[in-house]
mmCIF file of the N, C-alpha and C atoms, coordinates in Angstrom:
data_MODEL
# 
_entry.id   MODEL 
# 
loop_
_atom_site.group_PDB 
_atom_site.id 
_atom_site.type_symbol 
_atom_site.label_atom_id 
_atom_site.label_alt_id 
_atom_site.label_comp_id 
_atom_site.label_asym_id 
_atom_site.label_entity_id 
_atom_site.label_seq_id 
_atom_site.pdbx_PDB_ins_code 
_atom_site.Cartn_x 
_atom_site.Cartn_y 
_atom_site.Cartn_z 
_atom_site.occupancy 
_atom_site.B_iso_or_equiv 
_atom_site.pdbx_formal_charge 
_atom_site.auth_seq_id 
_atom_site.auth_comp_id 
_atom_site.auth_asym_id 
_atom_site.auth_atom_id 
_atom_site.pdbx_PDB_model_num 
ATOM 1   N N  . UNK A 1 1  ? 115.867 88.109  86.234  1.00 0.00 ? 1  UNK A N  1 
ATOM 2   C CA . UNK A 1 1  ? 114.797 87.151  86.030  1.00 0.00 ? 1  UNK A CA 1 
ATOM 3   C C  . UNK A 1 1  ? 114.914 86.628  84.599  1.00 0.00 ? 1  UNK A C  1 
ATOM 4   N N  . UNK A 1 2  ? 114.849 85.478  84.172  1.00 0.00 ? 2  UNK A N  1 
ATOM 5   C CA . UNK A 1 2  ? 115.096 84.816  82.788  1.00 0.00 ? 2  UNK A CA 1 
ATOM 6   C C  . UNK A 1 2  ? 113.658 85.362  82.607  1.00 0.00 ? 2  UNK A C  1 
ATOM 7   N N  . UNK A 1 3  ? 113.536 84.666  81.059  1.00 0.00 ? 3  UNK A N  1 
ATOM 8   C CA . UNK A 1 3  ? 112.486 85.127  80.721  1.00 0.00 ? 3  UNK A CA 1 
ATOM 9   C C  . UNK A 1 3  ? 111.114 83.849  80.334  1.00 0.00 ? 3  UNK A C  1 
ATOM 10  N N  . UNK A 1 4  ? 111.875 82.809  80.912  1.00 0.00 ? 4  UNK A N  1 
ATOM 11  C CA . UNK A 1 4  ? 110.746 81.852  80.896  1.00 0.00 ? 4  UNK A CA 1 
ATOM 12  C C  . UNK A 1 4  ? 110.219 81.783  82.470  1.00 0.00 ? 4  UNK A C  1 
ATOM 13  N N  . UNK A 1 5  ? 110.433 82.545  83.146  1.00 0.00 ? 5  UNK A N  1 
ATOM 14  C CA . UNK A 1 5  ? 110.328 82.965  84.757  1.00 0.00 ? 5  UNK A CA 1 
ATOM 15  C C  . UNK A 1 5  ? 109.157 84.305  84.550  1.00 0.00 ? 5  UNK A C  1 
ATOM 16  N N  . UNK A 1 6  ? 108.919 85.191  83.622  1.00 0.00 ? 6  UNK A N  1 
ATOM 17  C CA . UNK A 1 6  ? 108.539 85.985  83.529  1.00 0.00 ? 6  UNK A CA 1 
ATOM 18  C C  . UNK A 1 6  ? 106.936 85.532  82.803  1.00 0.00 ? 6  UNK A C  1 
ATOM 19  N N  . UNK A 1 7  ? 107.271 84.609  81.765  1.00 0.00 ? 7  UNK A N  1 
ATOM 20  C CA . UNK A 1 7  ? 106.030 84.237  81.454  1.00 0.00 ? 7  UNK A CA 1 
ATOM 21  C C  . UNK A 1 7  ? 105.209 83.338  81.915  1.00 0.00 ? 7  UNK A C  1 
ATOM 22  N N  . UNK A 1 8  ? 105.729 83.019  83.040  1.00 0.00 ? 8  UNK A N  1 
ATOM 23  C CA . UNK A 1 8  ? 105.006 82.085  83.806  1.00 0.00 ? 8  UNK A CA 1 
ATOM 24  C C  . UNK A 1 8  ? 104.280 82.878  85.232  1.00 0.00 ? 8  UNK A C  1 
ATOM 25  N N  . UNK A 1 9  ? 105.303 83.753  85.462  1.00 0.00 ? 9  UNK A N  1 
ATOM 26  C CA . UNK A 1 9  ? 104.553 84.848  86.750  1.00 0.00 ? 9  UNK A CA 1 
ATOM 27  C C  . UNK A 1 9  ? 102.889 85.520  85.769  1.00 0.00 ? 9  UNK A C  1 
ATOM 28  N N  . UNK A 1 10 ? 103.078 85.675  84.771  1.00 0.00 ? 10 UNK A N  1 
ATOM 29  C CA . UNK A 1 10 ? 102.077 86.461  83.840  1.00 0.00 ? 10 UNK A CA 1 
ATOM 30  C C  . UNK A 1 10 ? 100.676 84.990  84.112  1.00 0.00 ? 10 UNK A C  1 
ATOM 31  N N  . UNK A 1 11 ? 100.803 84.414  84.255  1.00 0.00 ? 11 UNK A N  1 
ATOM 32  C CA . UNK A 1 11 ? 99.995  83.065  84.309  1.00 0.00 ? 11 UNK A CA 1 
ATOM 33  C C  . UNK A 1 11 ? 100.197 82.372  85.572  1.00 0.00 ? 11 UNK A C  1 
ATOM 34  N N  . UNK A 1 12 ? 100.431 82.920  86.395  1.00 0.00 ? 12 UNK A N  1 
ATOM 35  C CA . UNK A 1 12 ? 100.615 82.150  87.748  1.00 0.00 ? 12 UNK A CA 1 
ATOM 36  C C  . UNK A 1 12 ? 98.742  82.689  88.237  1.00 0.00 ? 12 UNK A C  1 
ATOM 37  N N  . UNK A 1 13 ? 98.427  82.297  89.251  1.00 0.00 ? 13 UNK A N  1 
ATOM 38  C CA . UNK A 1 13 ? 96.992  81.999  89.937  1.00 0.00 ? 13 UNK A CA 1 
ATOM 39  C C  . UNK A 1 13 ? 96.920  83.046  91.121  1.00 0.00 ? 13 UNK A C  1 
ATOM 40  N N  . UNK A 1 14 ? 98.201  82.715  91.778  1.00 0.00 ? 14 UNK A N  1 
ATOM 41  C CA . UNK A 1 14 ? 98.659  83.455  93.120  1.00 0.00 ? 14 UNK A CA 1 
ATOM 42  C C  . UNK A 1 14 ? 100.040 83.366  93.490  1.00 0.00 ? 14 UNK A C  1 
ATOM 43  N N  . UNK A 1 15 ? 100.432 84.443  94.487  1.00 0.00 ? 15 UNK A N  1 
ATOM 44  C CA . UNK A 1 15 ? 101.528 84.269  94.800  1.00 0.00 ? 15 UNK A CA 1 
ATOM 45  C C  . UNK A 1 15 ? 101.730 84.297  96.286  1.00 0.00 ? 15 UNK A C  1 
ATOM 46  N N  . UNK A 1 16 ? 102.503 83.621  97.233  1.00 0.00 ? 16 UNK A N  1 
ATOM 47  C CA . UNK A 1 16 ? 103.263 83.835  98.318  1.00 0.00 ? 16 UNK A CA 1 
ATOM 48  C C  . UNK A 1 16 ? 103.719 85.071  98.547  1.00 0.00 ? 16 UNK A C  1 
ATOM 49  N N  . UNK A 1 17 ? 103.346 85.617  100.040 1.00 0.00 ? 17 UNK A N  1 
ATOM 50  C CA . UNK A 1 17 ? 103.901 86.757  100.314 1.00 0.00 ? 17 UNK A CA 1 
ATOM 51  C C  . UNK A 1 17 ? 105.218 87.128  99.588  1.00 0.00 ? 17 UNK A C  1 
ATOM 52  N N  . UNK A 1 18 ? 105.930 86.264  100.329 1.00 0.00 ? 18 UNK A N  1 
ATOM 53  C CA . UNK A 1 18 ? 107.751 86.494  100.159 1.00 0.00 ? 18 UNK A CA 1 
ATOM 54  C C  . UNK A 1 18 ? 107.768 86.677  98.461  1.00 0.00 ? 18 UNK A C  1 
ATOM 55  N N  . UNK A 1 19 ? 107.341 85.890  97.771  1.00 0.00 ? 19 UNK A N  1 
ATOM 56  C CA . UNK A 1 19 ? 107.691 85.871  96.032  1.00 0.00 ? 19 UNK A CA 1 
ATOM 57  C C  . UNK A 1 19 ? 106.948 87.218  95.528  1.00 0.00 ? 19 UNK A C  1 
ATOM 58  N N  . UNK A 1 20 ? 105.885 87.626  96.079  1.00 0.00 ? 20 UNK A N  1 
ATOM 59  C CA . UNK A 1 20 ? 105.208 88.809  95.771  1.00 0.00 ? 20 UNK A CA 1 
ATOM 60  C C  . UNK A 1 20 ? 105.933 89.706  95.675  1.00 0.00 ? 20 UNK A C  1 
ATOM 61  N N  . UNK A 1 21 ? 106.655 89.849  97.484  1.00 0.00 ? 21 UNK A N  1 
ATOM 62  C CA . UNK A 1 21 ? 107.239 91.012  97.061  1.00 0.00 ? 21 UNK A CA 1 
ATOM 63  C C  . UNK A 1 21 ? 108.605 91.136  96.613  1.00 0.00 ? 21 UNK A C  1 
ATOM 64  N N  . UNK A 1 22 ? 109.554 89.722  96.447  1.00 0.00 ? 22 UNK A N  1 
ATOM 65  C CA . UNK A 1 22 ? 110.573 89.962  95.364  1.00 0.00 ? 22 UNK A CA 1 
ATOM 66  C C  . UNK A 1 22 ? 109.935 90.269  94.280  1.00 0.00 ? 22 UNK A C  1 
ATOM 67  N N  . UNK A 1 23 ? 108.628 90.234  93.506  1.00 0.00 ? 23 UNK A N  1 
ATOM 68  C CA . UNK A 1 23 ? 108.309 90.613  92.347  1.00 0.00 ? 23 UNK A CA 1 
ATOM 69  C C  . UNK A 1 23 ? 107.921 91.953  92.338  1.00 0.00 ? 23 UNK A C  1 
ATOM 70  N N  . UNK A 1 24 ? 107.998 92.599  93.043  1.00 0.00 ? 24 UNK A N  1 
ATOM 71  C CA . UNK A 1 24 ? 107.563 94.269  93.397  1.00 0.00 ? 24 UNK A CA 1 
ATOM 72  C C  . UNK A 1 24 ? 108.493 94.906  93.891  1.00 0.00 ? 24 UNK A C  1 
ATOM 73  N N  . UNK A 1 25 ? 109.285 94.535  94.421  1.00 0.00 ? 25 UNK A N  1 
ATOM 74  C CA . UNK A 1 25 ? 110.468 95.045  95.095  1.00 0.00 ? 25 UNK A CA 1 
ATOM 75  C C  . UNK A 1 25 ? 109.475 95.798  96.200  1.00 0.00 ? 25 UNK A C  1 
ATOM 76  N N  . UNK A 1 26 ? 108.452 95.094  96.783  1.00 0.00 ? 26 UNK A N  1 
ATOM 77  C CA . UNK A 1 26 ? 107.901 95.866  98.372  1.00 0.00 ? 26 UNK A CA 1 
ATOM 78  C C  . UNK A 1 26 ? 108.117 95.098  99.020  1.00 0.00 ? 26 UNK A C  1 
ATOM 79  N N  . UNK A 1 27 ? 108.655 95.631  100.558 1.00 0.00 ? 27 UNK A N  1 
ATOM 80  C CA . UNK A 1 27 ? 108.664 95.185  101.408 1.00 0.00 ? 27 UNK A CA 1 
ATOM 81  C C  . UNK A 1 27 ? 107.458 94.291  102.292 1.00 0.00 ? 27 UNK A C  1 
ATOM 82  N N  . UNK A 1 28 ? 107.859 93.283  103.286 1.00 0.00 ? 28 UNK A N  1 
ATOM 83  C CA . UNK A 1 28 ? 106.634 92.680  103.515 1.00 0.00 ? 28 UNK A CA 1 
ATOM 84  C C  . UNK A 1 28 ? 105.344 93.424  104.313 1.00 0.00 ? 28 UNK A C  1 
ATOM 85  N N  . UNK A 1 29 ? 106.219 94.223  105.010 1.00 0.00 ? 29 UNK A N  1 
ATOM 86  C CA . UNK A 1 29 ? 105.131 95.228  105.707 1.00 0.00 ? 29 UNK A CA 1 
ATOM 87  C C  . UNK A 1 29 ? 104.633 95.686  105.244 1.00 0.00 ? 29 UNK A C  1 
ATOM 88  N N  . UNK A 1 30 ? 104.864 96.432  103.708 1.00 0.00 ? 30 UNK A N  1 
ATOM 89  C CA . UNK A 1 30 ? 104.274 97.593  103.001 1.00 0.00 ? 30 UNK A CA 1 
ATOM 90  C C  . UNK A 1 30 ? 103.135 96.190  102.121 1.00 0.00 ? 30 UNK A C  1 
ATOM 91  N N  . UNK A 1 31 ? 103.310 95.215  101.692 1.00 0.00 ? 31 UNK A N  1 
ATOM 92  C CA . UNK A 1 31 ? 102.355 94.066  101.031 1.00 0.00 ? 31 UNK A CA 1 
ATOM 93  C C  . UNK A 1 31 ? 101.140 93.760  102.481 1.00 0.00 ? 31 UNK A C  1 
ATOM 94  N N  . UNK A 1 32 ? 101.888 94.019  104.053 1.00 0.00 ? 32 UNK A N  1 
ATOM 95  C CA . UNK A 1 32 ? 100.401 93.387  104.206 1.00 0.00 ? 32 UNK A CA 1 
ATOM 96  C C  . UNK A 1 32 ? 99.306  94.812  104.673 1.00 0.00 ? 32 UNK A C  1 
ATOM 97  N N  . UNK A 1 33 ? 100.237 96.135  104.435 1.00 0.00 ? 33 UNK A N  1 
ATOM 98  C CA . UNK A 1 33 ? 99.361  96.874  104.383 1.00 0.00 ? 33 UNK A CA 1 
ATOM 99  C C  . UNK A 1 33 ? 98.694  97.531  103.545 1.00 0.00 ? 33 UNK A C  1 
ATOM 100 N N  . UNK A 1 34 ? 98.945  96.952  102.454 1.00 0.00 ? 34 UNK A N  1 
ATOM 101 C CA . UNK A 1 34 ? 98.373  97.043  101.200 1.00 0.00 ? 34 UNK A CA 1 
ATOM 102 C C  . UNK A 1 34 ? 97.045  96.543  101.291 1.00 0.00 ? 34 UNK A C  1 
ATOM 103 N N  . UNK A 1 35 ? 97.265  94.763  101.696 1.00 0.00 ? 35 UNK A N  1 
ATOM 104 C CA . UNK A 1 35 ? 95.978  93.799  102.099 1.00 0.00 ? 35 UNK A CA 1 
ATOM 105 C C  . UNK A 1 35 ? 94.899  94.541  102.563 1.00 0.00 ? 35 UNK A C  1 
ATOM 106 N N  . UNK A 1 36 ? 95.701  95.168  104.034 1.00 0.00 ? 36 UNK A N  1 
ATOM 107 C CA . UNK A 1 36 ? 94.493  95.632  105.013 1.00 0.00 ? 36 UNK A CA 1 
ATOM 108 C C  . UNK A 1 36 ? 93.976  97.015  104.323 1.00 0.00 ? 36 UNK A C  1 
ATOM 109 N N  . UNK A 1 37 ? 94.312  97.520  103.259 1.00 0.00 ? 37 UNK A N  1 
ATOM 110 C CA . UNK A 1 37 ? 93.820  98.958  102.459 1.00 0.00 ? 37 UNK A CA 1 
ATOM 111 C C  . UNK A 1 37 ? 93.083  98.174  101.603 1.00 0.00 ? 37 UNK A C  1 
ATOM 112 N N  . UNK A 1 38 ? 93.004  96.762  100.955 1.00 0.00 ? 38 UNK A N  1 
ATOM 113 C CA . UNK A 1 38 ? 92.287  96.125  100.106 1.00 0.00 ? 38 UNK A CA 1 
ATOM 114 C C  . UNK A 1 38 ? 92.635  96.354  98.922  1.00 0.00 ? 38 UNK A C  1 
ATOM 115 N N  . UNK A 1 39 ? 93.710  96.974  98.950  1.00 0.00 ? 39 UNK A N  1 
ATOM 116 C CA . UNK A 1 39 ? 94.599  97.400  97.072  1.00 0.00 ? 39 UNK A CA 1 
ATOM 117 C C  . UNK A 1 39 ? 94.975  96.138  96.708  1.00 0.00 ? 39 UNK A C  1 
ATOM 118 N N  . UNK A 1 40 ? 95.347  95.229  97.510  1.00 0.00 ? 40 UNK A N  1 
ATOM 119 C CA . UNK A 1 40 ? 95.677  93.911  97.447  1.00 0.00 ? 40 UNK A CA 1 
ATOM 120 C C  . UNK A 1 40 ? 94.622  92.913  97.012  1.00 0.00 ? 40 UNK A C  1 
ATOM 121 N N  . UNK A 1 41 ? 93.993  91.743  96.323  1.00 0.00 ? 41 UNK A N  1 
ATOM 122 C CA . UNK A 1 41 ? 93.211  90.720  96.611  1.00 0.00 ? 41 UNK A CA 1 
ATOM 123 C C  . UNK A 1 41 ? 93.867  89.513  97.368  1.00 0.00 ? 41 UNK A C  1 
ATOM 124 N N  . UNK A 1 42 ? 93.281  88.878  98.157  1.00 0.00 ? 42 UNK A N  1 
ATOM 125 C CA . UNK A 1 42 ? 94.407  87.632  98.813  1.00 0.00 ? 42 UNK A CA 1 
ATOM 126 C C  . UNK A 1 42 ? 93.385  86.829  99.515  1.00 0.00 ? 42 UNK A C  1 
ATOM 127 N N  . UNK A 1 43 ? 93.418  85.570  99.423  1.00 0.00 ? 43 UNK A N  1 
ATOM 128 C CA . UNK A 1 43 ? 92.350  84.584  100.409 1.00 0.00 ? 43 UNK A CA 1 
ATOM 129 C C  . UNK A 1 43 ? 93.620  84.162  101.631 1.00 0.00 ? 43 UNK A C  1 
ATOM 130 N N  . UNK A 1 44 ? 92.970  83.595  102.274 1.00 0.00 ? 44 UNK A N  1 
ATOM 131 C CA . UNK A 1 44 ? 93.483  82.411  103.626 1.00 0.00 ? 44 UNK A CA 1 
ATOM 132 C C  . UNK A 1 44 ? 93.552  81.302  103.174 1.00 0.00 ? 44 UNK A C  1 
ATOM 133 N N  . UNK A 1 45 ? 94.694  80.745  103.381 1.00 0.00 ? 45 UNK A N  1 
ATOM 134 C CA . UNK A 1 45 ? 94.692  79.220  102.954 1.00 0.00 ? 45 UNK A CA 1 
ATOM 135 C C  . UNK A 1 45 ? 95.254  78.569  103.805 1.00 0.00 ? 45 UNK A C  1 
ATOM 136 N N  . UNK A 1 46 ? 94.824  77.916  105.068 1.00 0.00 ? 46 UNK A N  1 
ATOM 137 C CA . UNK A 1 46 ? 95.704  77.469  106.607 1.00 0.00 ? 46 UNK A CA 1 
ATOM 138 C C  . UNK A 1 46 ? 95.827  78.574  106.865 1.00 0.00 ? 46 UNK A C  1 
ATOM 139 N N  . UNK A 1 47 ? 97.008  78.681  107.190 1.00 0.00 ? 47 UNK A N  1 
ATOM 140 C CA . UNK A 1 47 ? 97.706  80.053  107.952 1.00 0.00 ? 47 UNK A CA 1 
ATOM 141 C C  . UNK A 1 47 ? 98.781  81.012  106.868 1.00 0.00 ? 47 UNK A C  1 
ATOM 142 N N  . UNK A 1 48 ? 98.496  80.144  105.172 1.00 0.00 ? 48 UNK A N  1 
ATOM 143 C CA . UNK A 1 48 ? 98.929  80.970  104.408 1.00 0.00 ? 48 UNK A CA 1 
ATOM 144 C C  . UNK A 1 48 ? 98.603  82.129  103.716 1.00 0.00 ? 48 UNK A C  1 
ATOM 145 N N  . UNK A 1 49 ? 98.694  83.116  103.237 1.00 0.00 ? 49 UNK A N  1 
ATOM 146 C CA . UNK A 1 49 ? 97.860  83.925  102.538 1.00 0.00 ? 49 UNK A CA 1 
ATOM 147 C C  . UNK A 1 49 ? 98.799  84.097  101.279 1.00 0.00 ? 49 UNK A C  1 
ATOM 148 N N  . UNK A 1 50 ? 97.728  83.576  100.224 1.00 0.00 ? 50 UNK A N  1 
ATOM 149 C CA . UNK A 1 50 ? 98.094  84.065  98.745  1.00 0.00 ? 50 UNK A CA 1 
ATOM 150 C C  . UNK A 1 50 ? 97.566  85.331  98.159  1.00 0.00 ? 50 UNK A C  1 
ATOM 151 N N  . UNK A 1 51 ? 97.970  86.040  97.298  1.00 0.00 ? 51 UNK A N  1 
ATOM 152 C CA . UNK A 1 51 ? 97.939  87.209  97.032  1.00 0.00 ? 51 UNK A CA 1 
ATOM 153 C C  . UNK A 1 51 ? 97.195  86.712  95.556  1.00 0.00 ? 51 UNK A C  1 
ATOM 154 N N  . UNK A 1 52 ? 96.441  87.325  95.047  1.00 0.00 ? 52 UNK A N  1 
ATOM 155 C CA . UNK A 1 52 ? 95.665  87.033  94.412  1.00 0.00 ? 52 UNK A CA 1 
ATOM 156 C C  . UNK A 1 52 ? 95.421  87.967  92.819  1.00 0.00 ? 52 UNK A C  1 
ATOM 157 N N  . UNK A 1 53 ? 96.110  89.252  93.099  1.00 0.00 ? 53 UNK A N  1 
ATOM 158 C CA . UNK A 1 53 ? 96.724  90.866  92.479  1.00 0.00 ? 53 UNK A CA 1 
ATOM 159 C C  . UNK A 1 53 ? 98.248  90.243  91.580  1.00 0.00 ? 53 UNK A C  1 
ATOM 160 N N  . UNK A 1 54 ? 98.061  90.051  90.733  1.00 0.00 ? 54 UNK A N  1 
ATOM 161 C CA . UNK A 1 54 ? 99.110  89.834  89.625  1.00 0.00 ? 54 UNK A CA 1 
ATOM 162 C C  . UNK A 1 54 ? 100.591 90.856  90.212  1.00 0.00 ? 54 UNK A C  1 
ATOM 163 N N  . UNK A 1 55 ? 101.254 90.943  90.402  1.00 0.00 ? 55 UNK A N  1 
ATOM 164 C CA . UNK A 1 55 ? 102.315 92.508  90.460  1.00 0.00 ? 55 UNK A CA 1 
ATOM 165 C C  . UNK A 1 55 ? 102.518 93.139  89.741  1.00 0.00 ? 55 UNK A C  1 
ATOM 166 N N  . UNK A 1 56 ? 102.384 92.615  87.961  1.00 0.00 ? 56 UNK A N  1 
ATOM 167 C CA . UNK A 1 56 ? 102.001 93.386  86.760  1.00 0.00 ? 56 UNK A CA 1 
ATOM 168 C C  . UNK A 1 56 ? 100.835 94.670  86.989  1.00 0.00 ? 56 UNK A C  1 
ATOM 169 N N  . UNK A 1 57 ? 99.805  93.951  87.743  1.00 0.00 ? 57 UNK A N  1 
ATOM 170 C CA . UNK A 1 57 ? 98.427  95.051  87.648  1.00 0.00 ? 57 UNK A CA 1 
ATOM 171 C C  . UNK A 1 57 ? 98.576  95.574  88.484  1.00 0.00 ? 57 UNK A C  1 
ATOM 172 N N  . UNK A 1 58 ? 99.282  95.424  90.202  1.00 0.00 ? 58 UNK A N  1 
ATOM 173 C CA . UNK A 1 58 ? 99.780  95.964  91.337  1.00 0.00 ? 58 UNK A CA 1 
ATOM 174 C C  . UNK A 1 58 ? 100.665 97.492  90.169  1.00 0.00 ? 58 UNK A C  1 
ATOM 175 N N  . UNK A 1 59 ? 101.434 96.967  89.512  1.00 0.00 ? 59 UNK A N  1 
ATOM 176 C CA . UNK A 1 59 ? 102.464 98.207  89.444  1.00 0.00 ? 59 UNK A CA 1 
ATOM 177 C C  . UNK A 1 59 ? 101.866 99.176  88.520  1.00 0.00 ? 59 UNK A C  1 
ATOM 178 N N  . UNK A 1 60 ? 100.954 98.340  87.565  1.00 0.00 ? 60 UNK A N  1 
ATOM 179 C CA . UNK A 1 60 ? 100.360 99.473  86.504  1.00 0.00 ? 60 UNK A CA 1 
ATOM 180 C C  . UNK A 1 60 ? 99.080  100.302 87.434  1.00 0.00 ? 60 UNK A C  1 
ATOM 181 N N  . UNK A 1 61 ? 99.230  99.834  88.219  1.00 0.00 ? 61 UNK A N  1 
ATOM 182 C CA . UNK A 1 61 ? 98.059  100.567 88.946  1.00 0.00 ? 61 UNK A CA 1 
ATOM 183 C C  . UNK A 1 61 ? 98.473  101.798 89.884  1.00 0.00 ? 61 UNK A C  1 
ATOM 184 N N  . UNK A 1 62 ? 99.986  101.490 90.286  1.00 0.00 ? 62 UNK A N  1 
ATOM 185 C CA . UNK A 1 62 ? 100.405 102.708 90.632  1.00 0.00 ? 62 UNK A CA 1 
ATOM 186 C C  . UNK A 1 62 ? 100.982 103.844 89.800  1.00 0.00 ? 62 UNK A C  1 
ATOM 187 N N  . UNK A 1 63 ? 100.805 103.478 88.155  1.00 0.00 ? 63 UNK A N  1 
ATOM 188 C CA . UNK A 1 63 ? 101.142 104.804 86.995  1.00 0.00 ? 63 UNK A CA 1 
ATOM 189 C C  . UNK A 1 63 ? 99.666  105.563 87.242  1.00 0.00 ? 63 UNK A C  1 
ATOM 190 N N  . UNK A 1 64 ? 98.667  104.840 87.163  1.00 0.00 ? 64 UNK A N  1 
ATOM 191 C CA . UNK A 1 64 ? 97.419  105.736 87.154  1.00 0.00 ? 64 UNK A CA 1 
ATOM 192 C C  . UNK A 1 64 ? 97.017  106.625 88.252  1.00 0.00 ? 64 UNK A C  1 
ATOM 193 N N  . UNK A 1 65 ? 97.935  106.164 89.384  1.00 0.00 ? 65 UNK A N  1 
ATOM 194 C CA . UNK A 1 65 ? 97.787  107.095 90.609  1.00 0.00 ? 65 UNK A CA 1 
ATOM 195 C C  . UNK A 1 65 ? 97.699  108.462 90.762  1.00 0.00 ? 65 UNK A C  1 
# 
């Protein structure tokens, strides 16, 4: 990942499933069962769902585990 790619994920709003979890390295199954555990934040948008959970705070949240 360059690093003008990095400071822009830090300031992004939301993300797309698929980009989420290249940014987590999780799989898509394991992101939408995250959703349905609510560890996730994410609205409906059509038939899209944005993720709403930074992957920065997703991952620091699994050190405190």
């Amino acid at each position: 990942m360059h690093e003008d790619q990095a400071i822009d994920s830090r300031h992004k709003a939301g993300w797309r499933i698929p980009q989420w979890c290249q940014e987590t390295s999780v799989s898509r199954s394991t992101c939408y069962n995250l959703m349905d555990a609510k560890r996730l934040q994410a609205v409906k948008l059509g038939r899209s769902r944005i993720i709403l959970t930074p992957p920065s705070e997703f991952l620091r949240s699994l050190q405190q585990s």
